[in-house]
C-alpha positions, -999 to +999 in steps of 0.1 A: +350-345-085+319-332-068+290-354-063+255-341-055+227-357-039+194-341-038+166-353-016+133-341-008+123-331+026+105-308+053+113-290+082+085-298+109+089-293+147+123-285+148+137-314+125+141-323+091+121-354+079+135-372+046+109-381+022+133-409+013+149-417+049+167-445+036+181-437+004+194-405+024+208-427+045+220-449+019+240-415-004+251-406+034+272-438+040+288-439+005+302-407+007+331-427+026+329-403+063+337-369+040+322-336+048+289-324+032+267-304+041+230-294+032+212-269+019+173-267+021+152-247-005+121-236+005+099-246-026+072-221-020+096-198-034+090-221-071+079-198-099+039-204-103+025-218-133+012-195-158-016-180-148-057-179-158-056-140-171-026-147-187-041-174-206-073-148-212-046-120-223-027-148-251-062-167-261-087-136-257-065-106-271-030-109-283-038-145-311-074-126-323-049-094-329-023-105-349-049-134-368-064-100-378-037-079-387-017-107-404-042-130-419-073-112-423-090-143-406-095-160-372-075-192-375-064-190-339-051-225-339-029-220-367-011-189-351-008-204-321+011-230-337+029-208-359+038-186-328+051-214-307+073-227-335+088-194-340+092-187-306+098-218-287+128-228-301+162-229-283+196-235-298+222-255-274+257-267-290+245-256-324+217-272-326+181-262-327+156-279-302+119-273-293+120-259-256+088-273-244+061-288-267+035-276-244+035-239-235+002-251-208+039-262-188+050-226-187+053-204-161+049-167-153+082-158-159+088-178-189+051-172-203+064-139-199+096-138-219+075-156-242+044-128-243+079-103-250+093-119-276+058-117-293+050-083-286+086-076-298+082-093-330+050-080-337+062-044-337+096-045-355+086-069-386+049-065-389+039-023-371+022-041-351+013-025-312+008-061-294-005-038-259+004-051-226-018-070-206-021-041-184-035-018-211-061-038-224-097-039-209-112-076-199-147-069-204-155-080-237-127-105-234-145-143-233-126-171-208-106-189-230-108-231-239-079-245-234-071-278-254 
């Protein structure tokens, strides 16, 4: 049996300084004088949380589109919450779960997969072309609110 411990710390000067000195020391002494080792991650490497123009992109473009196209109206609050329960859903061991209730907890890679999925969607089931942030112009595009 392999046991982890994780512990947060930072490399300054030359040395590595424990945010939790003690409970390293603590997870060090039970480990009964067997080898370990450790291995630091270097957290600026974390995937950033989703982004301002991506929230623009979903809030300013890609909800107004499909409210159009699909609905005729602009009940952006009701796709959004039609789009996350579609989308947002996971199955593990059979059983369907909600992945994250709050998409604002996202980030750009899984916003991404997300924006996909949509864009996906939209053009198989409905011939609809969902374009890519990237092909869109900004200018007439309004900062979104975010609730």
């Amino acid at each position: 049996m392999t046991i982890q411990y994780k512990h947060k710390c930072t490399y300054r000067s030359g040395a590595i300084v424990f945010d939790n000195h003690e409970k390293f020391i603590e997870d060090c002494a039970s480990r009964d004088k067997k080898r370990g080792y450790i291995l630091l991650k270097n957290e600026s490497n974390r995937k950033k949380p989703k982004s301002l123009q991506q929230n623009k992109y979903y809030f300013g473009y890609v909800l107004p589109e499909l409210c159009k196209e699909l609905w005729g109206d602009k009940d952006i609050e009701g796709m959004r919450s039609a789009l996350k329960a579609k989308f947002r859903v996971g199955i593990k061991d059979g059983i369907k779960y909600l992945k994250s209730d709050k998409l604002s907890e996202s980030n750009t890679v899984e916003w991404e997969e997300y924006m996909e999925d949509i864009r996906r969607w939209a053009a198989s089931e409905h011939s609809i072309n969902i374009k890519e942030p990237n092909e869109i112009s900004y200018d007439n595009i309004l900062e979104p609110i975010i609730k």
